[in-house]
C-alpha positions in Angstrom: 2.1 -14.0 -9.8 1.8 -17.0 -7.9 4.0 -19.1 -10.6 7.1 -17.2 -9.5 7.6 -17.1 -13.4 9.2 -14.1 -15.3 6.1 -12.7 -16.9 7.4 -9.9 -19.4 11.1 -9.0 -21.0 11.7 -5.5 -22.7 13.8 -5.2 -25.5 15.4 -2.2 -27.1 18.7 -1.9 -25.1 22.1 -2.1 -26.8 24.0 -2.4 -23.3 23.6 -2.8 -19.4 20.5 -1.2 -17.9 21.2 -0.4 -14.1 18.4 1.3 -12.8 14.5 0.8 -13.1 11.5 2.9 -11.8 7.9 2.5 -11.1 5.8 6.0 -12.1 3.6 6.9 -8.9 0.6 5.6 -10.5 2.2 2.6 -11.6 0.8 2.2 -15.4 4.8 2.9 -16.5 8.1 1.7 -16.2 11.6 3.7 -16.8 15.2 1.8 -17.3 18.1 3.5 -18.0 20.7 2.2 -20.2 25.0 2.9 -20.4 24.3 3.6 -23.7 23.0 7.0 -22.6 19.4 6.6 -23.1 16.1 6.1 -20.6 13.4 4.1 -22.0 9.5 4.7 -20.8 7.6 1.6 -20.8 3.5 1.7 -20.7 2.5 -1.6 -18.5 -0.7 -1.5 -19.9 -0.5 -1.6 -23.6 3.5 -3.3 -23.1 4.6 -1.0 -25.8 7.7 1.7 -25.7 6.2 4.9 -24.9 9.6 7.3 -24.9 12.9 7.3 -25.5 14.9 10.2 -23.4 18.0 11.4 -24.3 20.1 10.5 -26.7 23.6 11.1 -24.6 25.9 8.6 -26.8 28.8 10.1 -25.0 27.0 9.6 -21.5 26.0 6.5 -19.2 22.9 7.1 -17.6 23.3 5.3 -14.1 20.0 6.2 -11.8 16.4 6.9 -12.5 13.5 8.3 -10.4 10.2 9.4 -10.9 8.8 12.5 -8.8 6.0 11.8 -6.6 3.8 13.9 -8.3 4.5 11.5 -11.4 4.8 14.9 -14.1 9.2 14.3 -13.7 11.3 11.8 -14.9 15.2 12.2 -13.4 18.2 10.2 -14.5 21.9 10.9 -13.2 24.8 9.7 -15.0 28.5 10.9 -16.5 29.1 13.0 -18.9 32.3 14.2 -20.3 34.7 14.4 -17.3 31.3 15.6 -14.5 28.2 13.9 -13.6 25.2 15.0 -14.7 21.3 14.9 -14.2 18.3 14.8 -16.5 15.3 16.0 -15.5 12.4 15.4 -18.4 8.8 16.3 -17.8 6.8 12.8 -18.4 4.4 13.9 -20.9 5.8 15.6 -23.6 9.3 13.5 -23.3 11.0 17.3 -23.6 14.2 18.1 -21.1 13.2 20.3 -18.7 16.6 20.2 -16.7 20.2 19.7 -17.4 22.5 20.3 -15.0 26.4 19.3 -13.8 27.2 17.6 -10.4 30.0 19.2 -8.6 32.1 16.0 -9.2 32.7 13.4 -11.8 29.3 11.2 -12.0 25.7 10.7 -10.1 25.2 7.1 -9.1 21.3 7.8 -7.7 19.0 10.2 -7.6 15.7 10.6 -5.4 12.8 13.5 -5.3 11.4 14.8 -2.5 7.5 13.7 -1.3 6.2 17.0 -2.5 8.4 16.4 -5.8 10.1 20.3 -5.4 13.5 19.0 -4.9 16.1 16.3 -5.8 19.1 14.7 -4.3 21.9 12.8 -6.0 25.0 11.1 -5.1 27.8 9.3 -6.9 31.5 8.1 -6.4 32.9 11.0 -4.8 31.3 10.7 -1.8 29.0 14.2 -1.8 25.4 14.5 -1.7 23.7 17.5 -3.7 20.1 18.9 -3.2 19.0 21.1 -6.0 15.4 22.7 -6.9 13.9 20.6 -9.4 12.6 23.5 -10.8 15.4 25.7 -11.6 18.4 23.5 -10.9 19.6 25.6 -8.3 21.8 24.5 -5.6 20.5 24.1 -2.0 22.8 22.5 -0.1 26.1 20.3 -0.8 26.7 17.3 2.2 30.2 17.5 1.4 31.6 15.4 3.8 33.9 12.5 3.6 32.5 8.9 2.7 32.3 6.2 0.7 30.6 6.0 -3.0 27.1 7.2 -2.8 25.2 4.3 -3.9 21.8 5.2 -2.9 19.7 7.8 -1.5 16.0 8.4 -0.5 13.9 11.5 1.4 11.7 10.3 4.4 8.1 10.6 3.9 8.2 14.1 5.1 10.7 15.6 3.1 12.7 16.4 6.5 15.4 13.7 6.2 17.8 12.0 3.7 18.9 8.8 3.6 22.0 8.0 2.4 23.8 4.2 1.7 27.5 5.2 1.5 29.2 1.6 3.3 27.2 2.7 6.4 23.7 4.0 5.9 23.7 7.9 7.1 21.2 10.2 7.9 21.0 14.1 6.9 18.8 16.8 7.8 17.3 18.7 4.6 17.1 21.9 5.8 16.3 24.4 3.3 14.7 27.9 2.7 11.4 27.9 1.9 10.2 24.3 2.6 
């Protein structure tokens, strides 16, 4: 660490990778790739642990791990809508596909107690969906810039949102 030297490279893209996320417990690594695929790293044995998806006619753009480190999310485009991806960590199986009410998701973000998950993307809205069922919470749906990243505060009462300006939203919601 103290070399300042890069200290590993992983291989196994065809394209651009645009994202990268730490698991919670910090023994794995996801990137997503434009060529439509996440790859799951293990830091402790270095090796490829999963490959998600195999979306050819997708980019995948964002990735996120839930805090409670059993999710993996990625948003992306699909044909013509954005979409996100939500595979439970263990198995590698999808748990969750679901369409954005515009063209693509740029980032994507779970909440501290890992129930729900906000995405953003070009067209300037901000979605919050059960991470669960996919189910629509709330839509931000006012006007602003490209949605180019997003975070929940610590306690789950507040997103963040970096759209030109940064913004701040209340998550208000249901059952909390």
């Amino acid at each position: 660490m103290q070399t300042g030297k890069e200290i590993r490279r992983y291989e196994g893209y065809m394209d651009v990778v645009s994202s990268v996320a730490f698991s919670p417990s910090g023994d794995y690594v996801a990137c997503d790739g434009i060529d439509g695929t996440v790859l799951f790293w293990d830091l402790l044995t270095e090796n490829r642990k999963k490959r998600f998806g195999e979306y050819t006619d997708n980019l995948v753009r964002s990735v996120a791990f839930s805090p409670n480190g059993l999710l993996l999310g990625a948003g992306g485009v699909g044909d013509h809508h954005g979409i996100v991806w939500l595979w439970d960590v263990q198995t590698g199986k999808e748990t969750q596909q679901f369409e954005a009410n515009a063209s693509d998701v740029d980032c994507v973000a779970f909440s501290p107690n890992s129930r729900l998950i906000a995405f953003g993307g070009h067209w300037g809205s901000i979605e919050l969906r059960d991470a669960q069922t996919g189910k629509e919470i709330r839509r931000f749906d006012e006007r602003r810039n490209i949605v180019n990243s997003i975070a929940f505060s610590p306690d789950g009462r507040w997103i963040a949102v970096g759209a030109g300006i940064p913004e701040m939203w209340p998550v208000v919601t249901v059952n909390k």
